[in-house]
C-alpha positions in Angstrom: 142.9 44.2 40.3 146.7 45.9 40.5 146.6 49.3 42.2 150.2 49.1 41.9 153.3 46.2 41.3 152.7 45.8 45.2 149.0 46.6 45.8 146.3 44.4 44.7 142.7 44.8 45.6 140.3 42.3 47.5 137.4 44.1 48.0 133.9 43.0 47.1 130.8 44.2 45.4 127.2 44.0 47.3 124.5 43.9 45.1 122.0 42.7 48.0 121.9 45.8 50.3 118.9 48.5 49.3 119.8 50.8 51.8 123.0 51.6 53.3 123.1 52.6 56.8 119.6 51.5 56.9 118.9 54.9 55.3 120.3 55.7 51.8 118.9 54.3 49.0 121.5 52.5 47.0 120.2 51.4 43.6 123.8 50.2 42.0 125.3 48.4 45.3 128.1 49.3 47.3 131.5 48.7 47.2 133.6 47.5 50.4 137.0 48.0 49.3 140.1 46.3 50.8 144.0 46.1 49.5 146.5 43.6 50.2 150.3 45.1 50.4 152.2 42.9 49.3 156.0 43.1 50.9 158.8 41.4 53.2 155.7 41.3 55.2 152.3 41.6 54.2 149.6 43.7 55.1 145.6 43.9 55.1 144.7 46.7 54.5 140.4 47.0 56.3 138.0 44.0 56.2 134.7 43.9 54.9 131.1 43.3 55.4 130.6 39.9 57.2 128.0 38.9 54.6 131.2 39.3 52.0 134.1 38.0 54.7 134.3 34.2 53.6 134.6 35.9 49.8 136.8 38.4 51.2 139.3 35.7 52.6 139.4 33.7 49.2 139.9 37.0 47.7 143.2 37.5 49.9 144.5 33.8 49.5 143.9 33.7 45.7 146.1 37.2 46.0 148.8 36.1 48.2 149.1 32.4 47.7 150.6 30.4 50.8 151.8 33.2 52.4 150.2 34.6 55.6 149.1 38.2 56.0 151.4 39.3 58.7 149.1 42.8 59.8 145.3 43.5 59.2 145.2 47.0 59.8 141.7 48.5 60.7 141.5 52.0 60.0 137.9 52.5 60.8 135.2 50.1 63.1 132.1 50.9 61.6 130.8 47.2 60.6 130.9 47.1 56.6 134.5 47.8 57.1 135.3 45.9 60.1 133.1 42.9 60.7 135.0 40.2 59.5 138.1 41.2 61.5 137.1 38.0 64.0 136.8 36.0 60.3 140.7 37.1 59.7 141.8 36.8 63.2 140.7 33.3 63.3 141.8 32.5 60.0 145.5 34.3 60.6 145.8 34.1 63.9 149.6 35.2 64.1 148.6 38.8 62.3 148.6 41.6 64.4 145.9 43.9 64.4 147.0 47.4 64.0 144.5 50.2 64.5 144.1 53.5 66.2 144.3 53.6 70.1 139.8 54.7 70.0 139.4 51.1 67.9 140.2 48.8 71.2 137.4 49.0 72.8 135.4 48.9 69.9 136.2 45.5 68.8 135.7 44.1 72.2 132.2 45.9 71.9 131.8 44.0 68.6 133.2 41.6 68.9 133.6 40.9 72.9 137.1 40.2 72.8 140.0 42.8 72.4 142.1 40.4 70.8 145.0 42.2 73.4 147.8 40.0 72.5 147.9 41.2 69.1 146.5 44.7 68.6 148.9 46.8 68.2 147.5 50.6 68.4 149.3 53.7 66.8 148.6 56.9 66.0 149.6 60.0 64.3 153.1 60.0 62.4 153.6 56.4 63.8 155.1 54.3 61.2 155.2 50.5 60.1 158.0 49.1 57.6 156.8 46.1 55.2 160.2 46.1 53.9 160.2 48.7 50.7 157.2 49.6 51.5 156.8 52.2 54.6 153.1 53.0 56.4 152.7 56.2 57.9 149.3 56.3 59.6 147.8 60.0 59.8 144.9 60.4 62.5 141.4 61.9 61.2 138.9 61.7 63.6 135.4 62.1 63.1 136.1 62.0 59.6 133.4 60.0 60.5 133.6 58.5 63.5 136.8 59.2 66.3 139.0 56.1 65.9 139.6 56.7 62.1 142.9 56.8 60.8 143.9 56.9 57.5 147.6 55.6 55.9 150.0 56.8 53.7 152.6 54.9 51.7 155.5 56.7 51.0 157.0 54.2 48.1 153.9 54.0 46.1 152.7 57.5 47.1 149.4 55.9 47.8 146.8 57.3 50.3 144.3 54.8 51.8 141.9 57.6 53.0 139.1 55.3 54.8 136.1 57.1 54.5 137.3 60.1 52.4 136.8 60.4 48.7 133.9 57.3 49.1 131.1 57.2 47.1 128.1 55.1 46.6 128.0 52.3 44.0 129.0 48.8 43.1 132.6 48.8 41.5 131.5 46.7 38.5 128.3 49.6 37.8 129.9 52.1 35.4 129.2 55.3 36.5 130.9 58.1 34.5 129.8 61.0 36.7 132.1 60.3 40.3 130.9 63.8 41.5 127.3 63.0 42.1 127.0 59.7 44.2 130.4 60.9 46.0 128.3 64.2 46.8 125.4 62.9 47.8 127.8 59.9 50.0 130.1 63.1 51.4 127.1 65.4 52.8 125.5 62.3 54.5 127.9 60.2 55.9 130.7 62.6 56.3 128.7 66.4 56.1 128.3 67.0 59.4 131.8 66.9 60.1 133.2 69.9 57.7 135.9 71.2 59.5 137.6 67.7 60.4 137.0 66.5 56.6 139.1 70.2 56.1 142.1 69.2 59.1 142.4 66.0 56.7 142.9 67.5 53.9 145.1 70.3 55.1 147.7 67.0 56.2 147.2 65.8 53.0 149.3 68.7 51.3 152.0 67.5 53.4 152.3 63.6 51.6 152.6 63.1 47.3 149.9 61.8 46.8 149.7 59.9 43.2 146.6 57.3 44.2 143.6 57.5 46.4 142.4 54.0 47.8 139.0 55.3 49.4 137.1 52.3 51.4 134.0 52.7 49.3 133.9 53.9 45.6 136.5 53.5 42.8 140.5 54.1 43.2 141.3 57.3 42.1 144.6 57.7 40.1 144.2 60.7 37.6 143.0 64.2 38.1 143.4 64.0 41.8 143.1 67.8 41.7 139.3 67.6 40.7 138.6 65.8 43.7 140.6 67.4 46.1 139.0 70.8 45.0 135.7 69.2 45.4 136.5 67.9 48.8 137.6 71.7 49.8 134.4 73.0 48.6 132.3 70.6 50.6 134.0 70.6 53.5 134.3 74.6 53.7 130.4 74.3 53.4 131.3 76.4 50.1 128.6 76.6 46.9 129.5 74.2 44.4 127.7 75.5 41.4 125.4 78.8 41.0 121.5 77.6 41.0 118.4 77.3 43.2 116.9 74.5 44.9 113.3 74.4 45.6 112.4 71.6 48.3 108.6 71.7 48.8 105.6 70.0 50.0 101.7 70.0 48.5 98.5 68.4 49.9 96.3 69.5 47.8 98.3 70.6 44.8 98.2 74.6 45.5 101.7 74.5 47.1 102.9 72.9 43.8 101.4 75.1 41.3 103.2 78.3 43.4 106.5 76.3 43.2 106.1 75.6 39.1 105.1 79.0 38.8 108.4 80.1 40.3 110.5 77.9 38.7 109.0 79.1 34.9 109.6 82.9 37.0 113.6 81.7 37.8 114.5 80.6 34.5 112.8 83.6 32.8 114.8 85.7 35.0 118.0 84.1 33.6 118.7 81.7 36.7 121.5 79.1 35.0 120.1 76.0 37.3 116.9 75.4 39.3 116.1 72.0 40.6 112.9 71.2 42.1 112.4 68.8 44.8 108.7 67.4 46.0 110.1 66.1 49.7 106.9 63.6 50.0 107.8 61.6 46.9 112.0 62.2 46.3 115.0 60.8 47.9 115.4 63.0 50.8 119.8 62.0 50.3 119.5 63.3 47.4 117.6 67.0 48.0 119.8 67.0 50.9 123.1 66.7 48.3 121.8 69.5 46.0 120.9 72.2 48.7 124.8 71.7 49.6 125.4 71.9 46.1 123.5 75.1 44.9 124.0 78.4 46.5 120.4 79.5 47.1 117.3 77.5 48.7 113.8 78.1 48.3 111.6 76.5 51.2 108.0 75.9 50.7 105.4 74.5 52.8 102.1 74.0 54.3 101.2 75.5 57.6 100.4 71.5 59.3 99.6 70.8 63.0 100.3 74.8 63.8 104.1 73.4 61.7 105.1 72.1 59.4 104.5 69.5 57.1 106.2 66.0 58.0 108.4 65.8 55.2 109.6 69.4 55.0 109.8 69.3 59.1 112.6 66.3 58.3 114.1 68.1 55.4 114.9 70.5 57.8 116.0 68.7 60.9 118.6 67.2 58.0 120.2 70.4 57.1 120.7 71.8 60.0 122.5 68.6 62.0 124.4 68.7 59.3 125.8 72.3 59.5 124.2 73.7 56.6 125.5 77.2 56.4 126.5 79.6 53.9 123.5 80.0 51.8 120.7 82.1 50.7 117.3 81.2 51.6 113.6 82.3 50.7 110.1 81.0 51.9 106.6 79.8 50.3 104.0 79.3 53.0 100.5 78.0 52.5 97.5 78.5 54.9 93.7 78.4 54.7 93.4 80.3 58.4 96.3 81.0 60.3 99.8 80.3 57.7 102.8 80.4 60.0 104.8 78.0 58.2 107.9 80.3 57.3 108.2 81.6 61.1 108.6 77.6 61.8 111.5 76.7 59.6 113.3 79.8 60.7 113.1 78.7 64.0 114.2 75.2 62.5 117.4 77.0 61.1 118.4 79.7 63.6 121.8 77.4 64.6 122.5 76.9 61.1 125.5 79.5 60.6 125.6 82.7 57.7 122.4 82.4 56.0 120.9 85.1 54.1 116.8 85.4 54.1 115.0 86.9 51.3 113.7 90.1 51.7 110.6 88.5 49.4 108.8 85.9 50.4 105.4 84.6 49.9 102.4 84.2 51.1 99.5 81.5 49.9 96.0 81.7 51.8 95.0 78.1 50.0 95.5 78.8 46.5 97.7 80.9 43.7 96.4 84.1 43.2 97.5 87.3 40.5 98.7 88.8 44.3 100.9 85.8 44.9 101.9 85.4 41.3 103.2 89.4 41.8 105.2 88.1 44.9 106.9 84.9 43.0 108.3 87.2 40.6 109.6 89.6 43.3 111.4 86.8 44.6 112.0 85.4 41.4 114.0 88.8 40.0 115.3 89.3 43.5 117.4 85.9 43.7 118.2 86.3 39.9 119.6 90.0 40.4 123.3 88.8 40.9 
C-alpha cells in the first residue's frame, strides 16, 4: 500500500488475537501498522507484534528491495508495536534505533540489552533528514504511556501519531463507521489520559497536516477535521451526542423491568437516544464507550453484600480511573431489607469531577410498584426537561 510516492506501508493484520490487552474483545482483528520512508536514507517507521515480525521483515524487503533500512524508529514500547525491534536489529544490524530518551530502558527491560551503540534518543523539535524528506519528532507522553513520541514529516505533511487516532479492527474488515471502534479504542486505551491526548492536539495546530498514519486502524487522508473534532471532544471529556445511557444489573429480573419501564418513560418524554446496557451479559468496553459518549447516565443496581452488585461495582471502578467527568447522573436501587445501593456508587464516584445528580431517583424494595412507576417518570420528565 502507497501512503504517499515515498511512504509505503508494512504493517500486518492479526486475525488470531480475541482480546487485546488481554481485555477488549476484538471480533474483526487488529491492525499493527508500520511505514517504510523511503529516501537518501531509509527509515522504519515502529515494528510490530513478534507473532507478525518474520511477516513484518518480508513485508519491508519486498518494499525496499536490496537496500538496507538505515533507522527503525520506535515511537512507542508497548509490545504489539515494539517487539520485533531485536527481529530488525539482528536482521539490520547497521540501523540505528531512534526513539525517545524514556524508550532506553525499556528495551533493555524487554529485551535485556539497550542496544547502546546504536540508539539514538531525541526528543521534542529534534529533527532527522532522509534526504527530501525531514522528521520532526514531537514528544506526547502518556498519550498512553511516557516514552511516546509521535513524528511529523514536513515534505509529505504526514503525521505518524502512534497511538492517536487508533482504532480497533483488522485493516482488510470493512468497517464504514471509524467513529465507533475508534471511540470505544480512545476511552480505553487512551481515556484516562484527557488532558495529554488535548497538549497533543494543541501541537498538532502548529504542523499541516494532510495524512494521519495512526499505529492501529486505517490511514486517514480526508476529512481530517471530523476526526480532530472528535478527538477534541473526547479528550475535553465533552458529550458527544445528546442521549441517556442506562448501565444496570438484575438478579432476579425486577431491576430489569424498572430499567424497561424507564426507557418506554425516556422516549415518551421525547429523549432523541437511550441505550441500555445489562453490565452482567454486555461488553463492559463498550458501555464504558457510550457513557463517554452520551451526556446523561442512569445507574441501577441491586443492593449486594451491603454494595453493590459485581458487575455494576466494576462498571464503576472503570469510569472513574478513567476520569469520567462532566455528566449528569441518576440512580435505580433495589433492596428486599435494607437498599443502600445508590449511597455506594456515589461514594464510588465522588473523585470523578462536575457531575450533576438527579434530584429523582428511585427506590425498589424487591419489585416495580404503581409508587415506583410514579418515580420513573419523575426521573424520566426530569432528564427529558432540556
Amino acid at each position: 500500500m502507497n501512503i504517499t510516492n515515498d511512504i509505503k506501508y508494512v504493517g500486518v493484520n492479526d486475525h488470531k488475537i480475541d482480546l487485546f490487552e488481554g481485555q477488549y474483545v476484538v471480533p474483526d482483528g487488529m491492525a499493527y501498522n508500520s511505514y517504510v520512508i523511503v529516501d537518501d536514507k531509509i527509515a522504519v517507521m515502529d515494528s510490530v507484534d513478534v507473532n507478525f515480525g518474520n511477516l513484518w521483515l518480508e513485508n519491508i524487503e519486498n518494499t525496499i528491495g536490496e537496500r538496507k533500512p538505515d533507522y527503525l524508529i520506535v515511537q512507542h514500547m508497548e509490545p504489539d508495536h515494539s517487539s520485533s525491534v531485536a527481529l530488525f536489529a539482528k536482521k539490520y544490524p547497521h540501523a540505528e534505533i531512534v526513539l525517545s530518551e524514556k524508550s532506553v530502558p525499556m528495551i533493555k527491560n524487554y529485551f535485556g540489552t539497550d542496544f547502546l551503540q546504536r540508539c539514538t534518543a531525541v526528543g521534542e523539535g529534534d529533527t532527522l533528514p532522509l534526504g527530501k524528506h525531514n522528521l520532526t519528532f514531537v514528544t506526547a507522553p502518556m498519550v498512553h504511556w511516557p516514552e511516546v513520541i509521535v513524528t511529523y514529516d514536513s515534505t509529505d505533511k504526514v503525521l505518524f501519531s502512534a497511538d492517536a487516532f487508533g482504532k480497533f479492527g483488522a485493516l482488510d474488515v470493512e468497517d464504514d463507521d471509524w467513529a465507533c471502534e475508534a471511540r470505544r479504542y480512545y476511552f480505553g486505551i487512551v481515556g484516562k489520559y484527557g488532558p495529554q491526548a488535548k497538549a497533543l492536539l494543541e501541537k498538532a495546530k502548529t504542523l499541516d497536516i494532510q495524512t494521519i498514519c495512526p499505529l492501529h486502524g486505517p490511514v486517514l487522508k480526508e476529512n481530517l477535521g471530523y476526526y480532530i473534532d472528535l478527538y477534541n471532544t473526547w479528550s475535553s471529556y465533552g458529550v458527544e451526542s445528546e442521549g441517556v445511557v442506562i448501565a444496570y444489573t438484575s438478579v432476579y429480573g425486577n431491576t430489569k423491568k424498572a430499567v424497561l419501564e424507564l426507557k418506554e418513560r425516556l422516549e415518551q418524554n421525547g429523549c432523541p437516544k437511550v441505550v441500555v446496557f445489562d453490565l452482567a451479559r454486555c461488553d463492559m468496553s463498550e458501555a464504558v464507550e457510550d457513557a463517554f459518549r452520551y451526556g446523561k447516565l442512569v445507574l441501577a443496581t441491586t443492593t449486594y453484600n451491603s454494595g453493590i452488585f459485581p458487575f455494576m461495582r466494576e462498571f464503576i471502578f472503570t469510569l472513574a480511573e478513567h476520569n469520567y467527568q462532566n455528566r449528569t447522573i441518576a440512580f435505580i436501587e433495589n433492596g428486599t431489607w435494607a437498599p443502600n445501593a445508590t449511597k455506594t456508587m456515589k461514594s464510588m464516584l465522588e473523585k470523578c469531577k462536575n457531575l450533576i445528580y438527579s434530584q429523582n431517583e428511585v427506590k425498589i424494595l424487591s419489585s416495580v410498584t404503581p409508587e415506583v412507576s410514579e418515580q420513573l417518570e419523575s426521573l424520566a420528565k426530569e432528564l427529558c426537561k432540556e
